[in-house]
C-alpha positions as CSV (number, residue, x, y, z in Angstrom):
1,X,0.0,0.0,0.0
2,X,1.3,3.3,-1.2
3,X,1.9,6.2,1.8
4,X,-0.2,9.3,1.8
5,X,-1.4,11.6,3.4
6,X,-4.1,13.4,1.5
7,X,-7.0,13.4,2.8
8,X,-4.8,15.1,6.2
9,X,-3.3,17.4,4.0
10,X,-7.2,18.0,2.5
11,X,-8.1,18.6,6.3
12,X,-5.4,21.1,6.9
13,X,-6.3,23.0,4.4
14,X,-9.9,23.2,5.7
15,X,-8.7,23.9,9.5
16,X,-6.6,26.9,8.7
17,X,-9.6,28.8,7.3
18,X,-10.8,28.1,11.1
19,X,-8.5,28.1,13.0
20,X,-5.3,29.8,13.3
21,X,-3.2,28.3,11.5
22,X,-5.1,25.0,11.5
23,X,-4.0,24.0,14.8
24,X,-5.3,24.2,18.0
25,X,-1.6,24.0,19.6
26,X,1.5,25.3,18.0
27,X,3.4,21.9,18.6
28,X,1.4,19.9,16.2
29,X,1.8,22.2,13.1
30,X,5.1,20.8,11.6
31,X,6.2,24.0,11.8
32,X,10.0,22.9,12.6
33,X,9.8,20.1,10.2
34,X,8.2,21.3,6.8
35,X,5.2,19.5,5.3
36,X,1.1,19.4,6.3
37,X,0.4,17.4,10.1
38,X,-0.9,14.5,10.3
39,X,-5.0,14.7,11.1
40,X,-5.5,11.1,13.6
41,X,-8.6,9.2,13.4
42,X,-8.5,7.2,16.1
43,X,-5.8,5.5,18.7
44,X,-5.5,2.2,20.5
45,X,-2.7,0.7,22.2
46,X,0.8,1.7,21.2
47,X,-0.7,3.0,17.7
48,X,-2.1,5.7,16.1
49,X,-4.1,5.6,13.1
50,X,-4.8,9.0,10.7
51,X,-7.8,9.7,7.9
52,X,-5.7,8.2,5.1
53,X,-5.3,5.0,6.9
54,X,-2.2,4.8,7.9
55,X,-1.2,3.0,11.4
56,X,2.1,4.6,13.0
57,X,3.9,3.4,16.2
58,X,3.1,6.3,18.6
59,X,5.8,7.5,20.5
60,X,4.0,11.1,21.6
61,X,1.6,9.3,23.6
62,X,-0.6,13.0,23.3
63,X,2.7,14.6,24.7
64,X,3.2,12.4,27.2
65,X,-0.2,11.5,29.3
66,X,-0.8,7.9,27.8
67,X,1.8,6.0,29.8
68,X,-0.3,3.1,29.6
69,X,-0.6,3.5,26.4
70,X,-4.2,4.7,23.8
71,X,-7.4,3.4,25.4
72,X,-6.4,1.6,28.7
73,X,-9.2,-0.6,29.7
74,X,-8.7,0.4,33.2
75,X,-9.4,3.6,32.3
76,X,-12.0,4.0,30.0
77,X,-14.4,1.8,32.4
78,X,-13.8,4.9,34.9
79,X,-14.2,7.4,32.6
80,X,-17.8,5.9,30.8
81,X,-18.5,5.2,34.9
82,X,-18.0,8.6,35.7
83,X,-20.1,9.9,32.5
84,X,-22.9,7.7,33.7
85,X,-22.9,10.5,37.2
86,X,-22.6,13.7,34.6
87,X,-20.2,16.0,33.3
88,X,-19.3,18.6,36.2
89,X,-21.1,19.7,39.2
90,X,-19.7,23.0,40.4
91,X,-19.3,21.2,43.6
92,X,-17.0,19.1,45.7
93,X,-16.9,15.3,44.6
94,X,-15.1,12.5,46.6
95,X,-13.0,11.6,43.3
96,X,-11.2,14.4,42.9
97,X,-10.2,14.3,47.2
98,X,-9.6,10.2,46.0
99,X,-6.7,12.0,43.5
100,X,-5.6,14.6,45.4
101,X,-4.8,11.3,48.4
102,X,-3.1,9.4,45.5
103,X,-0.8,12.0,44.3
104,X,0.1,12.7,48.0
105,X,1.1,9.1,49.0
106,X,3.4,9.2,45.8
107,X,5.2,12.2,45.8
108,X,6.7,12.6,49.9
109,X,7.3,16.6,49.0
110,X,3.9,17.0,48.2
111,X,1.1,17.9,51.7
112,X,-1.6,19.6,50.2
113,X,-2.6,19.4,46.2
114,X,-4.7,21.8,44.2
115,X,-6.1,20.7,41.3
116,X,-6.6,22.8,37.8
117,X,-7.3,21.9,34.6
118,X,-3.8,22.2,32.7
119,X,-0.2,22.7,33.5
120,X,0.0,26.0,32.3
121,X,-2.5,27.2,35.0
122,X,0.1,24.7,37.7
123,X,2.4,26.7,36.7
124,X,0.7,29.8,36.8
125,X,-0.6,29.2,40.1
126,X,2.4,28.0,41.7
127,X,4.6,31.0,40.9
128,X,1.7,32.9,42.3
129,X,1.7,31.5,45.6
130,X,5.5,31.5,46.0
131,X,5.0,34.9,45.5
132,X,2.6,35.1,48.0
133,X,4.0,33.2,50.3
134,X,7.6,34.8,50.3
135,X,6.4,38.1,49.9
136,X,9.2,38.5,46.9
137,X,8.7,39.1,43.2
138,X,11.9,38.0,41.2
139,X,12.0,34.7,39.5
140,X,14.7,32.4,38.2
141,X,14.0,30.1,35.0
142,X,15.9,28.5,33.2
143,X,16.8,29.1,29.3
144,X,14.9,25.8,27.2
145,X,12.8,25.1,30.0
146,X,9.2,25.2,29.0
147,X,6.2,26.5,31.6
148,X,3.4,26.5,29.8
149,X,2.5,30.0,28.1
150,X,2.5,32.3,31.3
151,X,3.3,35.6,30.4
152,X,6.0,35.8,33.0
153,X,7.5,32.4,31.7
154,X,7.3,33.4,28.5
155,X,11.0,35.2,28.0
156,X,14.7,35.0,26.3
157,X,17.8,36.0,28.1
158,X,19.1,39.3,28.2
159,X,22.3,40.3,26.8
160,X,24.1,38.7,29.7
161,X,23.3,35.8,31.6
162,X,22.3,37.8,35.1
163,X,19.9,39.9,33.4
164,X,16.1,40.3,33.2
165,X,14.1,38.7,30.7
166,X,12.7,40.6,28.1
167,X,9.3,38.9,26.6
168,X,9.8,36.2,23.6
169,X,5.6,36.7,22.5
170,X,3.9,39.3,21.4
171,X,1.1,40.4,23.5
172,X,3.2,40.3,26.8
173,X,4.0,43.4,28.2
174,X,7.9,44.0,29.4
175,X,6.6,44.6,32.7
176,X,5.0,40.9,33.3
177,X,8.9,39.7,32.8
178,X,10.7,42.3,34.9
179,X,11.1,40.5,37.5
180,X,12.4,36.9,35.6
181,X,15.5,36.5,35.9
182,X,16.8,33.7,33.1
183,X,19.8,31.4,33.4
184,X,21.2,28.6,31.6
185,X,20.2,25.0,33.1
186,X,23.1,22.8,34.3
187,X,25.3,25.6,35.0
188,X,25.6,26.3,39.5
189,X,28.3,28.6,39.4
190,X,25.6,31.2,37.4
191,X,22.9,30.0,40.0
192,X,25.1,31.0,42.7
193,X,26.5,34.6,41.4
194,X,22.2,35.2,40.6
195,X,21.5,34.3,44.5
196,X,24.5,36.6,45.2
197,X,23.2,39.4,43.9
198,X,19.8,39.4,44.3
199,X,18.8,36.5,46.4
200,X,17.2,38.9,49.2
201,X,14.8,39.6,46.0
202,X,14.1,35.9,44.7
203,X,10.9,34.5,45.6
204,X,11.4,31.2,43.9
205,X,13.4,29.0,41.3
206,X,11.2,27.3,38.8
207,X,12.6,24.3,36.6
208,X,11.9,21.0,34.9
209,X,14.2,18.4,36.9
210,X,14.5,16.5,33.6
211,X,14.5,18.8,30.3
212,X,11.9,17.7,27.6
213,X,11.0,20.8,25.9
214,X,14.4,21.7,24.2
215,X,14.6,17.7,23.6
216,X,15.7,15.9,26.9
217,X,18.6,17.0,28.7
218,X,19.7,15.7,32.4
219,X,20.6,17.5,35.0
220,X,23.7,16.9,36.8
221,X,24.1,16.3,40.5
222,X,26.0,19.6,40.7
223,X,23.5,21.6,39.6
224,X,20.7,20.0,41.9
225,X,22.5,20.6,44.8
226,X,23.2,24.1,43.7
227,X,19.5,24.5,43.6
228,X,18.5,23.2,46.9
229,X,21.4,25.1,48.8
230,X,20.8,28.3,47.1
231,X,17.5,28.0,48.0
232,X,17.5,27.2,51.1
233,X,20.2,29.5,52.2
234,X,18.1,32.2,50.5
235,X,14.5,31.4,52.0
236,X,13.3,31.3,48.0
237,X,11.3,28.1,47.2
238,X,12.4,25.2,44.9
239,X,9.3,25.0,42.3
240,X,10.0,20.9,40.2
241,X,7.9,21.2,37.2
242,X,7.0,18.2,36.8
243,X,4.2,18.2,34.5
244,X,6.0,15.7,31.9
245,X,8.0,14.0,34.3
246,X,5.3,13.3,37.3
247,X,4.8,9.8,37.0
248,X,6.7,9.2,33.7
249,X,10.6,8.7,35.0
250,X,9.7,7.1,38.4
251,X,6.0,6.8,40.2
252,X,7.5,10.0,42.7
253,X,8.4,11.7,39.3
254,X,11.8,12.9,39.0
255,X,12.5,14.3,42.3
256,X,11.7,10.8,43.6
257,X,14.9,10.0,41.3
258,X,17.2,12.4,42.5
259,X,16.6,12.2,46.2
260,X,15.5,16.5,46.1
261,X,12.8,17.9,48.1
262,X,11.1,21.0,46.0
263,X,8.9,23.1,47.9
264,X,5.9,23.1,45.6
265,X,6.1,21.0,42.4
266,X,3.4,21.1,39.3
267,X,2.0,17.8,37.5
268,X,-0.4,17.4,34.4
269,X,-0.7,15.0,31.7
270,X,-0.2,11.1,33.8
271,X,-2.5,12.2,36.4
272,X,-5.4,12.9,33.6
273,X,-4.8,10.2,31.8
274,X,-5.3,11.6,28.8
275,X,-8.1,14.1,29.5
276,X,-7.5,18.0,30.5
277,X,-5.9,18.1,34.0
278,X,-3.2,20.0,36.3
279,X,-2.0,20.0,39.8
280,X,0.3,22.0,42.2
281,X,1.0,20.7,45.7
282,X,3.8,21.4,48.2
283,X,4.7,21.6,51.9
284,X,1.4,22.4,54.1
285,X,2.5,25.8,55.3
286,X,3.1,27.0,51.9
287,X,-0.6,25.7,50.2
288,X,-2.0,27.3,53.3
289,X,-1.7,30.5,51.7
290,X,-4.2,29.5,48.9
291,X,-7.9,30.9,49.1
292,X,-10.3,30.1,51.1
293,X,-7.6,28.8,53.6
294,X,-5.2,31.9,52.7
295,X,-5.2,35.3,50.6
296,X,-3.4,33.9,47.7
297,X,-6.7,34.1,45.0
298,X,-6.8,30.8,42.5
299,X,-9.9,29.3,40.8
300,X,-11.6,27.0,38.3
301,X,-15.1,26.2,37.2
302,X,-13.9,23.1,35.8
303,X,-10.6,21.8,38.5
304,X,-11.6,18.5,40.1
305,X,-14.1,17.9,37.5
306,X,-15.5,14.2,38.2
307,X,-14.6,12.6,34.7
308,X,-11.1,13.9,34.7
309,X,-10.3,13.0,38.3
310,X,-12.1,9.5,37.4
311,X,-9.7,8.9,34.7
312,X,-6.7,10.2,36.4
313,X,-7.4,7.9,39.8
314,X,-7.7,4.6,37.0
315,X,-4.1,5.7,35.5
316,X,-2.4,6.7,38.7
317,X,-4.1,3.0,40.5
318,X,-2.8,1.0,38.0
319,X,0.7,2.3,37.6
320,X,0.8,1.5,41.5
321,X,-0.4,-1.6,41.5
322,X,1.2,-3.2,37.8
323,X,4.6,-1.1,38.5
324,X,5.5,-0.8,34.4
325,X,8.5,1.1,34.9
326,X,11.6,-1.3,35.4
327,X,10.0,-2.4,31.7
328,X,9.5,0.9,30.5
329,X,13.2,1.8,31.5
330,X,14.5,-1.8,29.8
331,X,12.6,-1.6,26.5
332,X,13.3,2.1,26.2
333,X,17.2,1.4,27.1
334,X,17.0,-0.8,23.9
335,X,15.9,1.3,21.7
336,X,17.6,4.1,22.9
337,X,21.0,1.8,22.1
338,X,19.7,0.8,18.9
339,X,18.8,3.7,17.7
340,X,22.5,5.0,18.7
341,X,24.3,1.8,17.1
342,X,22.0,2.7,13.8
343,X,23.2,6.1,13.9
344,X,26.8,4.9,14.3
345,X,26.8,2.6,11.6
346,X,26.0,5.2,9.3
347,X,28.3,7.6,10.0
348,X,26.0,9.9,11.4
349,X,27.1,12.5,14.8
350,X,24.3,11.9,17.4
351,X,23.7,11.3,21.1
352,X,20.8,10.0,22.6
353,X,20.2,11.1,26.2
354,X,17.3,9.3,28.1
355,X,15.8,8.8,31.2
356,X,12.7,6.7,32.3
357,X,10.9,6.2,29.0
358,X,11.5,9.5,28.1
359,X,14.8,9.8,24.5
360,X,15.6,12.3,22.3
361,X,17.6,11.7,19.3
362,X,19.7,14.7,18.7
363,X,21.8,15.2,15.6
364,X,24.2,16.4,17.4
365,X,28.1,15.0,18.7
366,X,28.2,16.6,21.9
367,X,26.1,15.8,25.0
368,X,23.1,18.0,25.3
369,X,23.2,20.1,28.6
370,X,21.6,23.3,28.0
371,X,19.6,25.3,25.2
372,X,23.0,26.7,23.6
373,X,24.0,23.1,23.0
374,X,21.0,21.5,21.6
375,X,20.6,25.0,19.7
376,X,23.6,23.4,17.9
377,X,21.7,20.4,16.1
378,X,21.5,19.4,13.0
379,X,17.6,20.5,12.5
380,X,17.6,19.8,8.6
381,X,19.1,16.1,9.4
382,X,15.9,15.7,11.8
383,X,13.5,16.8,9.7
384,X,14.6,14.7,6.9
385,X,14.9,12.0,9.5
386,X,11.3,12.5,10.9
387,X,9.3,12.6,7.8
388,X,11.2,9.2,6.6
389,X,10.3,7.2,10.1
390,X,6.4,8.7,9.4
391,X,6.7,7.2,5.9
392,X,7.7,3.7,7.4
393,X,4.8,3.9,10.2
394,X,6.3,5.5,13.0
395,X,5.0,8.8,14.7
396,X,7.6,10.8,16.6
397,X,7.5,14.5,18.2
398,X,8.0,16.4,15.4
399,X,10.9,18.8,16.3
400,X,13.9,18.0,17.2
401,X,14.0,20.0,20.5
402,X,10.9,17.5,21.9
403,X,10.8,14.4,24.3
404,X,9.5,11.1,22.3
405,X,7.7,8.8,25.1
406,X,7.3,4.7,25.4
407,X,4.3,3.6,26.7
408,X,3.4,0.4,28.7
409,X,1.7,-0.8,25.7
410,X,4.7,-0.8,23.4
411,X,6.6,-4.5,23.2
412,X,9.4,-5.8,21.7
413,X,7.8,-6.2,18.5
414,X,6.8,-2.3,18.3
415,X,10.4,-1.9,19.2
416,X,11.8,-4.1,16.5
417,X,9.9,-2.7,14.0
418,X,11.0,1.2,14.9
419,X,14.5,-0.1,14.9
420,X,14.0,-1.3,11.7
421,X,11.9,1.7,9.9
422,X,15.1,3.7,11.7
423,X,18.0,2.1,9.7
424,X,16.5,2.6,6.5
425,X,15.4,6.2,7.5
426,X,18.9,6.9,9.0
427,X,21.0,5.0,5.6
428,X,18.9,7.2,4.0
429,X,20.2,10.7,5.6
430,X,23.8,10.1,3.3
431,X,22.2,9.6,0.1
């Protein structure tokens, strides 16, 4: 059977006379990759199947929320049981108190949990409180590290390292950034001149504890420590985002890895499973600032709502209870080698960093430790890369500066058959 795409090309061009610019999230539009995106269908499992037919390997797993892969069992008996009760209520429900419970008993750092209904609004709402709590305005983030579009998240560097942030979007007013301060990630010696300077000022360090939106990068053990001491020493607070990594890497998320305590930390995605959801939790005496308990305003018609939270307890329950993640790790590990001894064999400079069941495959020699360093890969070679694996059934973030994700539902055979599609793809690159 011949690939195509066009009746998802046909689509596309019927979207963008809707919406802007036929996408509903800048991520999907191919934008870093050339070509039309691919319009899905339907998913089940490990796979993903578009309007032309096609079946592709998934390994976005809707950016990261189907750990268990596209239409869990498990989960879709909670969230049709859920629908049976209705839609929202407005009100309190015991399943969102049943997720707020679970999320506590996994992640030791986490007290108290506030749901919301995306990570961008964690986020948000996190910085807010710190804020609020510490009675300080400045921030530190790091350069590469996505927070979801907050207007004061949304900023570049300065023309030195220390400086403020000036804004990166349209539509965000210098003064909403004034106070960010951004760094570059793996780099303490620049965390500890910032605190130096104007730690008296700092309310809070914000950061992803693994990297996956300038592709995945690792911290070092250095650099964590540097965070915790700094902050500490400083009375700022230690925000994890841990939106992509909460329950991904380990079942206590990154932090759980590394042995670090944040003071507040921000999930989404896992604890949805797959529908709309956010969360920020942290020590007691920090949450207590949050209305109605504190003066620290934060609401949502739609946080805790009952088929969300329904879906989210089914994931987080049976992660617990099956524990995929020493397979996750293995089967991820072997592609993540294979891919690397492809790559090898036909001559072409890469590294692969990967942690949990989250890779990146950067066309790049040197090991990827902050933005100026992926900045540095060979984005032509990826997008050349990326539209030959889609040709040979296998759907993978499509920029080079993403995280791709295994699921529980992927087995050795999805695995051999990516390896495959990836030799051809990647002997292809040097004709």
């Amino acid at each position: 059977m011949t690939f195509t795409q066009q009746q998802s090309q046909n689509h596309f061009t019927r979207a963008q006379k809707s919406i802007p610019g036929g996408v509903n999230s800048p991520a999907r539009a191919f934008g870093a990759v050339g070509g039309s995106p691919v319009v899905m269908d339907r998913a089940n499992g490990a796979y993903l199947f578009d309007i032309d037919g096609n079946r592709y390997i998934d390994y976005i797993g809707s950016w990261g929320p189907h750990i268990l892969g596209h239409r869990h069992p498990a989960v879709i008996d909670a969230i049709l049981g859920a629908l049976a009760k209705g839609t929202s209520f407005g009100a309190p429900c015991e399943l969102e108190t049943q997720l707020a419970e679970l999320v506590i008993d996994a992640v030791p750092s986490i007290e108290r949990v506030r749901m919301v209904s995306s990570g961008t609004e964690a986020t948000m709402s996190a910085i807010r409180v710190a804020r609020g709590f510490t009675g300080r305005n400045v921030l530190i983030k790091f350069a590469g590290c996505y927070h979801g579009h907050v207007d004061s998240l949304l900023v570049k560097a300065g023309s030195g390292a220390l400086t403020l942030g000036t804004p990166s979007s349209p539509g965000v007013p210098p003064g909403c950034t004034a106070d960010t301060l951004v760094l570059d990630y793996n780099d303490p010696q620049q965390l500890e001149q910032a605190f130096a300077k104007r730690g008296s000022e700092i309310a809070a360090v914000i950061l992803e504890p693994v990297v996956g939106n300038m592709g995945v990068v690792v911290p070092t053990a250095e650099f964590l420590q540097a965070l915790q001491t700094q902050c500490q020493r400083y009375s700022a607070l230690l925000i994890f985002d841990e939106v992509m990594t909460g329950f991904r890497v380990a079942y206590g998320g990154a932090q759980s890895l590394f042995g670090i305590r944040p003071d507040l930390t921000t999930l989404g995605k896992i604890i949805g499973g797959g529908l709309p959801v956010g969360a920020y939790g942290g020590r007691a005496d920090v949450m207590n600032v949050v209305s109605p308990v504190g003066p620290v305003y934060q609401a949502g018609t739609l946080s805790g709502n009952p088929v969300a939270m329904a879906s989210g307890i089914a994931t987080l329950t049976t992660l617990k209870e099956s524990n995929p993640y020493p397979r996750l790790e293995s089967l991820t590990q072997t592609l993540v080698r294979g891919l690397s001894d492809l790559a090898t064999k036909a001559g072409i400079s890469h590294t692969v960093p990967q942690v949990g069941s989250m890779f990146t495959f950067f066309f790049n020699p040197e090991k990827v430790t902050n933005l100026a360093v992926a900045m540095k890969s060979d984005t032509k070679a990826f997008a050349r890369y990326f539209h030959a694996m889609l040709e040979r059934g296998v759907y993978l973030a499509c920029s080079q500066f993403e995280a791709n994700f295994v699921s529980a539902a992927h087995t050795s055979e999805e695995i051999q058959a990516t390896l495959q599609a990836a030799e051809a793809a990647l002997a292809g690159l040097k004709n």
